[in-house]
C-alpha positions as CSV (number, residue, x, y, z in Angstrom):
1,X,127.6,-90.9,-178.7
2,X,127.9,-90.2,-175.0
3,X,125.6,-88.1,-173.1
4,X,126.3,-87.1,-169.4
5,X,124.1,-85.7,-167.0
6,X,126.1,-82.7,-164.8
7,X,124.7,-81.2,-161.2
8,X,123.8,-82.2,-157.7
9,X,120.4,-84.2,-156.9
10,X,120.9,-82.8,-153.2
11,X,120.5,-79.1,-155.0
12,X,117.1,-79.0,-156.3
13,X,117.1,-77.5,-159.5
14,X,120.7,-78.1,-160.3
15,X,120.0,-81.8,-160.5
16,X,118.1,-81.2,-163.8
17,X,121.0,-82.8,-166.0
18,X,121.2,-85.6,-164.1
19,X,117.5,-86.2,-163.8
20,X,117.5,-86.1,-167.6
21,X,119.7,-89.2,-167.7
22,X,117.3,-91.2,-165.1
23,X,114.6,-90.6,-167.3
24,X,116.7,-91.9,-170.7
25,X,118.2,-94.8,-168.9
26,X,114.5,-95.4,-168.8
27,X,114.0,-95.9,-172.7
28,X,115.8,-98.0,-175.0
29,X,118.4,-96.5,-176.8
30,X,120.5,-97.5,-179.5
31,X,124.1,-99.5,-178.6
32,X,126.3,-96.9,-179.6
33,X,124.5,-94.4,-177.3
34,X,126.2,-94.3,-173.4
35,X,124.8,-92.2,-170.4
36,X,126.9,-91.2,-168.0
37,X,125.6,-89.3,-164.7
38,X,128.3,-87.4,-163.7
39,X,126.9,-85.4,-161.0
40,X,129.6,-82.9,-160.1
41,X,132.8,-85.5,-161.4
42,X,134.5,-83.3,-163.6
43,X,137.6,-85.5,-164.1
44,X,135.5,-88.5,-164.2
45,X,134.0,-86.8,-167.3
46,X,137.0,-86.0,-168.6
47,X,138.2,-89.4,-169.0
48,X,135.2,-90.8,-170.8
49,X,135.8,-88.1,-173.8
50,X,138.3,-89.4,-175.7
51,X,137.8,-90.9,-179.1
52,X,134.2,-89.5,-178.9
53,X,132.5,-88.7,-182.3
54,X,129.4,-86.6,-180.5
55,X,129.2,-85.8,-176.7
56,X,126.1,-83.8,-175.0
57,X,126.4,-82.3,-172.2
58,X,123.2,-82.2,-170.3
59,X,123.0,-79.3,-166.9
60,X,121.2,-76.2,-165.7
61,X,122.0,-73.0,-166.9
62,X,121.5,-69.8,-164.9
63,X,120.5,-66.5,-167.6
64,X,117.9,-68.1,-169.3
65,X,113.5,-68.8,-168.8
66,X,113.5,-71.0,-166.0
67,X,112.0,-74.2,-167.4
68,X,113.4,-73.2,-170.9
69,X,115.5,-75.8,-172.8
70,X,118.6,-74.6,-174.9
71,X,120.5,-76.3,-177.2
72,X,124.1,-74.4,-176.9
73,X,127.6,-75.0,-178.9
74,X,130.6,-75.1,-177.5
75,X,131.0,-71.3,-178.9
76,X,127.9,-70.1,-177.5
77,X,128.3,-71.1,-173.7
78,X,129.8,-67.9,-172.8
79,X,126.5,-66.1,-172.7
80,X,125.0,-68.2,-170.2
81,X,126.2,-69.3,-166.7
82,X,126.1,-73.2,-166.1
83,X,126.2,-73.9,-162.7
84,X,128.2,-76.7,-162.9
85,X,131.1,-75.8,-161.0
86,X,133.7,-77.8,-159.1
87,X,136.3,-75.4,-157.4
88,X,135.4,-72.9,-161.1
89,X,135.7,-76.0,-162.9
90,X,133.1,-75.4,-165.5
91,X,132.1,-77.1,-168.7
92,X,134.1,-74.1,-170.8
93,X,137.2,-75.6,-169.1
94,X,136.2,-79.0,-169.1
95,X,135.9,-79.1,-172.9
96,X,139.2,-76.7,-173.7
97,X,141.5,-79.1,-171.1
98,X,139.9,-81.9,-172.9
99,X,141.5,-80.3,-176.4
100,X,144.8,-80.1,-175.3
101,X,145.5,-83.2,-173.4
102,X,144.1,-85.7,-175.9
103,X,144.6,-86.2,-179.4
104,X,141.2,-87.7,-180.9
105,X,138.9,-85.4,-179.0
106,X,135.0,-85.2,-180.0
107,X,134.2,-83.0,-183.0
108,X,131.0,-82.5,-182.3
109,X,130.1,-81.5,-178.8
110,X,126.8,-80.0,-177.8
111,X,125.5,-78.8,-174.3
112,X,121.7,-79.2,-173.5
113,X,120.8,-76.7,-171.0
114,X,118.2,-76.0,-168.7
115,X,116.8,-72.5,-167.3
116,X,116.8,-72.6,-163.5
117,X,116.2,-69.0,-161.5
118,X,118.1,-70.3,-158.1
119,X,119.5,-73.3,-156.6
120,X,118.3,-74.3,-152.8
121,X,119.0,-77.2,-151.2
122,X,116.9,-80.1,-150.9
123,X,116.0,-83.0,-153.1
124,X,113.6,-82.8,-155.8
125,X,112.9,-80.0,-159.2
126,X,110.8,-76.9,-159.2
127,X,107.6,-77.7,-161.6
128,X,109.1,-75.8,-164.3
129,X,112.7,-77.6,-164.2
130,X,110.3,-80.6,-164.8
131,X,108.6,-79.6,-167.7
132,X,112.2,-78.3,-168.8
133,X,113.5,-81.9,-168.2
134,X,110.6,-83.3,-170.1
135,X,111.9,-80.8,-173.3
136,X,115.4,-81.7,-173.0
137,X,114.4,-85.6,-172.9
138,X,112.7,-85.0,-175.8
139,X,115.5,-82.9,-177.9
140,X,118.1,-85.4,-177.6
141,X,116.0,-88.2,-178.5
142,X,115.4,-86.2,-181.4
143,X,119.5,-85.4,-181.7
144,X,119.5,-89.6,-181.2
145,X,117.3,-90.3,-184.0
146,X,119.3,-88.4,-186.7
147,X,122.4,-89.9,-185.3
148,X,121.6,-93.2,-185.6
C-alpha cells in the first residue's frame, strides 16, 4: 500500500495532505505500507504507481465543510475540486495517464480529501484543517488495519 501526501506546506491549508503524512511517519506502520510526500511532484508520483495493489491519495479538496474529511473513488472526484494542480495537472489526470502508460496499475485507488474554504499563503493549517487532518489520520489507519 502507498499513501502520498499532495499540496504545498508554503500554502496554508493546501498542505493538509502532506501534513497527514508527517503525522503517520510518526506511528508505526506495517512493512508493506510506504508514505510518500509528494508535495506538488506530479510525475514523481507517477512513477511510484506501478505494480501498486492499493494507493491513497491524501489532499485538500475545495466544495466540501472545511475541516470535513472525505473518502472519494476514483469515480467520485469529479464533484469536488482538489487543488492539487501543477500547470491543470490534477489527480483525475494523474490516475487516467497512470492507466494507459503502465500495464500493472493499482486496482484499488482511493483519495482522502480534506475540506478547505481558501488557500493563502503562509506556513501553517487553519484550526479546522487540523481537526480535519486529525480525521483523515485516523481513516486511513483504519483503511491500514483491514489491509493488513
Amino acid at each position: 500500500m502507498l499513501i502520498v501526501g499532495i499540496g504545498s506546506i508554503l500554502m496554508g491549508d493546501d498542505g493538509a495532505g502532506v501534513e497527514v503524512i508527517d503525522r503517520l511517519e510518526q506511528i508505526r506502520l506495517p512493512e508493506n505500507v510506504e508514505l510518500f510526500k509528494a508535495g506538488l511532484d506530479s510525475f514523481g508520483i507517477l512513477g511510484k504507481l506501478e505494480g501498486r495493489k492499493k494507493v491513497i491519495f491524501v489532499d485538500a479538496l475545495r466544495g466540501g465543510e472545511t475541516g470535513k474529511v472525505y473518502t472519494l473513488s476514483f469515480e467520485e472526484i469529479e464533484k469536488f475540486e482538489f487543488i492539487y494542480s501543477l500547470h491543470d495537472f490534477t489527480i483525475e489526470h494523474l490516475i487516467k495517464t497512470g492507466q494507459e502508460i503502465y500495464s500493472e496499475f493499482p486496482g484499488d485507488i482511493q483519495i482522502i480529501g480534506i475540506g478547505i474554504s481558501d488557500i493563502e499563503g503562509g506556513i501553517g493549517l487553519s484550526r479546522e484543517v487540523e481537526k480535519g487532518v486529525d480525521k483523515a489520520v485516523d481513516v486511513i489507519l483504519k483503511e491500514v488495519r483491514e489491509c493488513v
